[in-house]
C-alpha positions in Angstrom: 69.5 26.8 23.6 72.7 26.5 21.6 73.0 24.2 18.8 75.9 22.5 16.8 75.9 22.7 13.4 78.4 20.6 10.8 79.8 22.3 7.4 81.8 19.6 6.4 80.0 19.2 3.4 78.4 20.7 0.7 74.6 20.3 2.5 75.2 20.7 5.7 77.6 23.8 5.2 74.7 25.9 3.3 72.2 24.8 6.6 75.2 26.3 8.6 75.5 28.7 7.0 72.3 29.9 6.8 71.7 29.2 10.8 74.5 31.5 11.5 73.2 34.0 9.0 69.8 33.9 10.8 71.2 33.9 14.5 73.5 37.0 13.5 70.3 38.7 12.0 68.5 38.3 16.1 71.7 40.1 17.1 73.1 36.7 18.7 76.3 35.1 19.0 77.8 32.6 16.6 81.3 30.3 16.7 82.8 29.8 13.3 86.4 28.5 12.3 88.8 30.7 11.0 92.2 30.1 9.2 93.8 30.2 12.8 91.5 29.1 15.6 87.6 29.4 16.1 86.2 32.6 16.8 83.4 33.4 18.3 81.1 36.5 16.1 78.9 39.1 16.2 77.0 41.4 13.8 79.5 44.8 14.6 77.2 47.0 14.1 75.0 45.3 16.9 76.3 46.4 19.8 74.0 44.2 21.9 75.1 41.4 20.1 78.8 42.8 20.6 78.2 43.2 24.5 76.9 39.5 24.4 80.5 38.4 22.7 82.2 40.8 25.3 80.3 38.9 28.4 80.6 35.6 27.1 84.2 35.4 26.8 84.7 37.5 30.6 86.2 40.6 29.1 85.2 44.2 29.5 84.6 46.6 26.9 88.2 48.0 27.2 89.1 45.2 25.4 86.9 45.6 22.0 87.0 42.7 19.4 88.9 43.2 16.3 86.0 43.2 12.8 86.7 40.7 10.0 85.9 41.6 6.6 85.2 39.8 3.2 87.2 41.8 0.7 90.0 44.4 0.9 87.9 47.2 -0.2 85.8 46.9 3.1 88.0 48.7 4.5 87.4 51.6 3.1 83.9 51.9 4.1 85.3 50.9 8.0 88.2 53.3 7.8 89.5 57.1 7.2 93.3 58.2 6.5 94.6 54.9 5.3 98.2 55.5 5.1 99.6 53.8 2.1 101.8 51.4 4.5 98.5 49.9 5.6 97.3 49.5 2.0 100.4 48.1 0.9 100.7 45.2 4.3 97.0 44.4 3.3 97.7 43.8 -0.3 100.9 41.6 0.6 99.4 39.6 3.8 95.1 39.7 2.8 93.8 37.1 3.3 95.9 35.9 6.4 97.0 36.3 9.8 97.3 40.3 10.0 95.6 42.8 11.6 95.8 45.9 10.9 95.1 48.7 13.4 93.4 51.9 11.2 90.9 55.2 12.6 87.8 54.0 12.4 85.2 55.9 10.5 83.3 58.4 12.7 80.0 58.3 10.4 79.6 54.7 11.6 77.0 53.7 14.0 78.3 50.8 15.6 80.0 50.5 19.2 83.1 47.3 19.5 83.7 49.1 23.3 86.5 51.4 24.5 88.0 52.0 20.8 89.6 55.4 21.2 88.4 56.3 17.5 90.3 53.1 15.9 89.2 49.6 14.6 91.1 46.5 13.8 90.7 44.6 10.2 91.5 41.9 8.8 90.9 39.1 6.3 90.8 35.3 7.3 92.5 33.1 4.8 89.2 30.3 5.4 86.5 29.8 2.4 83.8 29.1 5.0 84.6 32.1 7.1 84.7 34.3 4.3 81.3 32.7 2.7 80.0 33.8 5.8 81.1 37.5 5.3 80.3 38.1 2.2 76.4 37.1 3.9 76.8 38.9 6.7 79.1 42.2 6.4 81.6 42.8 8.7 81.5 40.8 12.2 83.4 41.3 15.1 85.4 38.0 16.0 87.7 37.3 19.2 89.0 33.5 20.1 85.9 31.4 21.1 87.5 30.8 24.7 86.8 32.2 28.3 89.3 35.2 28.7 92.7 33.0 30.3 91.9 29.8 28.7 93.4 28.7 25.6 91.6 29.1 22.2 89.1 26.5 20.9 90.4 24.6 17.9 87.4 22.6 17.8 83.7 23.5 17.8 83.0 21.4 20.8 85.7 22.8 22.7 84.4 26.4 22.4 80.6 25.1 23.5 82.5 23.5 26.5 83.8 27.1 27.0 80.6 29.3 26.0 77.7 27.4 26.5 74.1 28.9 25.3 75.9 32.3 25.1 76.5 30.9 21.5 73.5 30.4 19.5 74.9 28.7 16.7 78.5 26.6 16.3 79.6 25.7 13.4 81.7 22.8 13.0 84.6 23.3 10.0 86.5 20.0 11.8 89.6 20.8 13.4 92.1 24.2 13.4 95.8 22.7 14.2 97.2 25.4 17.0 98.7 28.1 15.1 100.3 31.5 16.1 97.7 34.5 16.2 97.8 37.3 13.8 100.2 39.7 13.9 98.5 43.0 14.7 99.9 46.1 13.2 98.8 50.1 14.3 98.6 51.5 11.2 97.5 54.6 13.2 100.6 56.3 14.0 103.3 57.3 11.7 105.4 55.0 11.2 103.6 51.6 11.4 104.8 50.0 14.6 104.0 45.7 15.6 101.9 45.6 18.9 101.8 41.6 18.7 104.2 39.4 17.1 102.2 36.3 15.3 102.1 34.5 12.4 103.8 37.0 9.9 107.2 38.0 11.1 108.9 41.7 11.3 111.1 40.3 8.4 108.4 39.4 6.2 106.3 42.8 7.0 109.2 44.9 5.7 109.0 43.0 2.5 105.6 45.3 2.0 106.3 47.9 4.0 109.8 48.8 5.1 109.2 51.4 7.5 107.5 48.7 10.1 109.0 49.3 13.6 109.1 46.5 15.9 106.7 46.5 19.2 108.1 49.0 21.9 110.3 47.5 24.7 
């Protein structure tokens, strides 16, 4: 049974907070809001808590979640050959609405799906989102929706959506609509956008000139 949670206040946020921090801990699914819209998470390195995610919102594990982190230097521990163009969007853009696209490190024991070696970072620009990281670690987070449907900008939407596949929502109030991240792959040389969002082509170059745009 699913249950909705406010953190629109000091009290009832730690209670959230703590409820998500306990659901996440029995390898279950949470919702939380983000600086764009609400996600739906999962402890990454549970990978039965990341095939619950996976089922939940009717994808398939070629389509693996991207893995929100507190700080920048996360991603060192997540990541291996960081060229310095990824270094240098993250500084400029983190916290915000980029994702960055790096080789994932192979010592880790965690499984997002159909990877091919990589993983996808990034830092939301929300205090409750990232008071629940630096609890937590690193969770994978897609849209709380059912694959097709537009993305919850309301706790009660994504429960309408999700159901008891969701231990834990966690109402923040309202996300206005807002363009997704822009999602960069920092893996090949040199970086080139695979989804236009938030932060334009324009603005990219401003940290890293070399950005190409996504292929035609």
């Amino acid at each position: 049974m699913s249950q909705l949670v406010s953190a629109q206040d000091p009290q009832s946020r730690a209670q959230a907070l703590e409820a998500a921090h306990d659901a996440l801990q029995r390898d279950e699914c949470i919702v939380l809001p983000t600086d764009t819209v609400y996600g739906i998470g999962a402890d990454a390195f549970s990978a039965q808590a990341v095939t619950i995610l996976l089922a939940a919102k009717g994808r398939n594990r070629t389509m693996p979640p991207p893995v929100l982190i507190a700080r920048i230097e996360v991603m060192d521990a997540l990541a291996v050959e960081i060229p310095d163009d990824a270094r240098a969007l993250a500084e400029a853009f983190w916290p915000g609405a980029l994702t960055l696209i790096l080789s994932a490190q192979p010592t880790l024991s965690w499984d997002l799906g159909e990877t091919e070696g990589t993983v996808a970072l990034r830092i939301p620009a929300d205090d409750l989102a990232l008071e629940l990281l630096e609890r937590t670690g690193p969770l994978a987070v897609s849209s709380a929706n059912r694959t097709g449907l537009e993305a919850a900008t309301t706790a009660e939407q994504a429960r309408s959506m999700l159901g008891d596949a969701v231990t834990v929502y966690i109402d923040g109030g309202e996300r206005a609509v807002q363009q997704p991240s822009t999602i960069v792959d920092c893996t090949q040389t040199p970086p080139r956008v695979v989804r236009e969002g938030a932060i334009s082509l324009e603005e990219l170059r401003t940290a890293a000139p070399q950005v190409q745009p996504p292929s035609s």
